[in-house]
Structures are given as C-alpha cells and as structure tokens.
Backbone as a printed PyTorch tensor [residue, N CA C, xyz], in Angstrom:
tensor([[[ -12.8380,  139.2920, -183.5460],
         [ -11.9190,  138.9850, -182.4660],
         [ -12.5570,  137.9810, -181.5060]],

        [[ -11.5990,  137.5080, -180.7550],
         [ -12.3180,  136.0530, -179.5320],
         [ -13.5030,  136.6490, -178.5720]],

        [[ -12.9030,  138.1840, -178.2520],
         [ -13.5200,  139.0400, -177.1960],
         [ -15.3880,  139.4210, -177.9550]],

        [[ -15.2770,  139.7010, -179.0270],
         [ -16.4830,  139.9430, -180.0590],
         [ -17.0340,  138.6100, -180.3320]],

        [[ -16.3800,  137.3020, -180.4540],
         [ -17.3340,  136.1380, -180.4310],
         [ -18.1040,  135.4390, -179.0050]],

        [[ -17.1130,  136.1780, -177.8460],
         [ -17.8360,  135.7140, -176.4840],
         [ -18.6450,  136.3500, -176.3350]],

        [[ -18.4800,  138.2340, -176.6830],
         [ -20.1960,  138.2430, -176.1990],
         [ -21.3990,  138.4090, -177.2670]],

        [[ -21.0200,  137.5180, -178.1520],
         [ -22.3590,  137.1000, -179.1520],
         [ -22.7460,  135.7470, -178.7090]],

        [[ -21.8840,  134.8150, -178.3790],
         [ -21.8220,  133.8360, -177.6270],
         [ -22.7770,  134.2630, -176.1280]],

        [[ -22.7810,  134.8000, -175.5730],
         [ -23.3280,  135.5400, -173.9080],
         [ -24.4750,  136.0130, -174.4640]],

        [[ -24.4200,  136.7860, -175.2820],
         [ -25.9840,  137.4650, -176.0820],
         [ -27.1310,  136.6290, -176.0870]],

        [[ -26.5260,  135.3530, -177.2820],
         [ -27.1420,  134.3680, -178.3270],
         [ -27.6810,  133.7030, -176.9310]],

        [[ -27.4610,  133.6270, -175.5590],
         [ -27.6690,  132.3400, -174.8850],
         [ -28.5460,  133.4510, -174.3540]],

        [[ -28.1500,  135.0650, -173.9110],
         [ -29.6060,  135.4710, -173.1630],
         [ -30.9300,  135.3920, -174.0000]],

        [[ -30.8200,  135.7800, -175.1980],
         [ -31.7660,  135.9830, -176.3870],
         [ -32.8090,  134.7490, -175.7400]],

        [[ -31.8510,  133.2230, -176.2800],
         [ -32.4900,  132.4740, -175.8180],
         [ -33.2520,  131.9700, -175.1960]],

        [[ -33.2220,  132.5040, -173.5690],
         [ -33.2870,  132.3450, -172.6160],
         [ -34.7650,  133.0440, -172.5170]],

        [[ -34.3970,  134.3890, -173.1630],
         [ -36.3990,  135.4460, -173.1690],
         [ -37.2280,  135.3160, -174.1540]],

        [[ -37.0360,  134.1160, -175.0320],
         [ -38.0370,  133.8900, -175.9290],
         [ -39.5070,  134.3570, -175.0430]],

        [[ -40.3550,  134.5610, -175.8230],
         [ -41.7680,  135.1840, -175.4010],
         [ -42.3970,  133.6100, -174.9950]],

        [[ -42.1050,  132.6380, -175.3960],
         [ -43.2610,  131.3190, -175.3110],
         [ -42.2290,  130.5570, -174.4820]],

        [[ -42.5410,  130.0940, -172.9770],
         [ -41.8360,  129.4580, -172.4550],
         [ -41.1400,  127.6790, -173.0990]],

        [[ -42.0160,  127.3760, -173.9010],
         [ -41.7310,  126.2380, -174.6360],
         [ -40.4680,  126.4900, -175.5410]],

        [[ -40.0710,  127.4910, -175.6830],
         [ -39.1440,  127.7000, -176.9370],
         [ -37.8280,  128.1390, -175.8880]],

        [[ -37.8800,  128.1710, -174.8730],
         [ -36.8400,  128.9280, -174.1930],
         [ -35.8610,  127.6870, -173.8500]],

        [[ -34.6170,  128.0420, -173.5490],
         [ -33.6560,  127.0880, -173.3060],
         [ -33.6560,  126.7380, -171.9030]],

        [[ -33.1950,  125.2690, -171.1120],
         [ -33.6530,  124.7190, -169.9790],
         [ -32.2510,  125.3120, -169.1230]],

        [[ -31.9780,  125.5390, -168.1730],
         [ -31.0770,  125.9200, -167.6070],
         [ -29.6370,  124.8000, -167.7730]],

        [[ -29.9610,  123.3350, -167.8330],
         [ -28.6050,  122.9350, -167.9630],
         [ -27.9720,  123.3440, -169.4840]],

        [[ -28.9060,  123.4140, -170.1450],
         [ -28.1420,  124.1270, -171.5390],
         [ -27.5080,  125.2210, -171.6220]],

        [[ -28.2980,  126.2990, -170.6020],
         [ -27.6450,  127.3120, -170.5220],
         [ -26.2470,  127.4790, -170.1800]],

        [[ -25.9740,  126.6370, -168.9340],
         [ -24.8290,  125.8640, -167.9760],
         [ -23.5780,  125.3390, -169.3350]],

        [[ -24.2540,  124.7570, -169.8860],
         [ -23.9210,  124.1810, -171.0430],
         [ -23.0190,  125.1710, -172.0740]],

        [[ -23.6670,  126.3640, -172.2980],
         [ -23.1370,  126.6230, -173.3880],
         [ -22.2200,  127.7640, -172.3860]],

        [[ -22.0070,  128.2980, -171.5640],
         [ -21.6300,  129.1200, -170.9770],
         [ -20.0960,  128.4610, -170.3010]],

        [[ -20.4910,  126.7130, -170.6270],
         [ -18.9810,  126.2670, -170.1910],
         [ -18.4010,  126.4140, -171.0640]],

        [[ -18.7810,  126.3540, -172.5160],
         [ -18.2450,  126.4740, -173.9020],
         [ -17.5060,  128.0790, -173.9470]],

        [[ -17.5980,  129.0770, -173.3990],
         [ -17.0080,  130.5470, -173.7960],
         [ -15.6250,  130.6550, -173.1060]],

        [[ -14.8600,  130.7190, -173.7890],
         [ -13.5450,  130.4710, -173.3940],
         [ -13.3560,  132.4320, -172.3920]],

        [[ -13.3130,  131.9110, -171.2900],
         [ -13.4450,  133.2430, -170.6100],
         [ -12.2360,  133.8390, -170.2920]],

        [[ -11.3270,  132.7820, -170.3400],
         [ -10.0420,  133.6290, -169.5980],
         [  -9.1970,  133.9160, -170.6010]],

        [[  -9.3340,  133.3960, -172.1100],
         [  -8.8190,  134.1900, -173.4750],
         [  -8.5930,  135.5460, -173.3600]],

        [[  -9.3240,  136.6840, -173.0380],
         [  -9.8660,  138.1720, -173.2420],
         [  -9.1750,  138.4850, -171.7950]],

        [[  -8.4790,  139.8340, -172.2500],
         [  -7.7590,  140.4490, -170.5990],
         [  -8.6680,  140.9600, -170.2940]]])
C-alpha cells in the first residue's frame, strides 16, 4: 500500500542517516531531499 511504501521510504532515510561511519551517512540536504519525495498527504 502507499501508506507501507512511505514509511519504508521514512525508515530507509533514518537508517541512512545512523550509519556507524560518519562518511557514509547522508548530508542533510539529501535528507530534505528525499523527504520532499514522500507523498504525505496520500495516507488519511
């Protein structure tokens, strides 16, 4: 469902975000980035 791909979508970007090696972690405008991508107002 849309509601089950946003928060794998929300997950996939925190995951990201706590990589253990700061080099591997995502920069905040990406984050910005992909979080404009989750269609939020789809899901009641």
């Amino acid at each position: 469902t849309l509601r089950n791909e946003m928060l794998v979508m929300i997950m996939e970007t925190g995951l990201s975000c706590s990589r253990k090696s700061p080099t591997e972690r995502v920069d905040m405008k990406e984050v910005v980035a992909r979080l404009k991508m989750i269609p939020w107002k789809a899901s009641p």
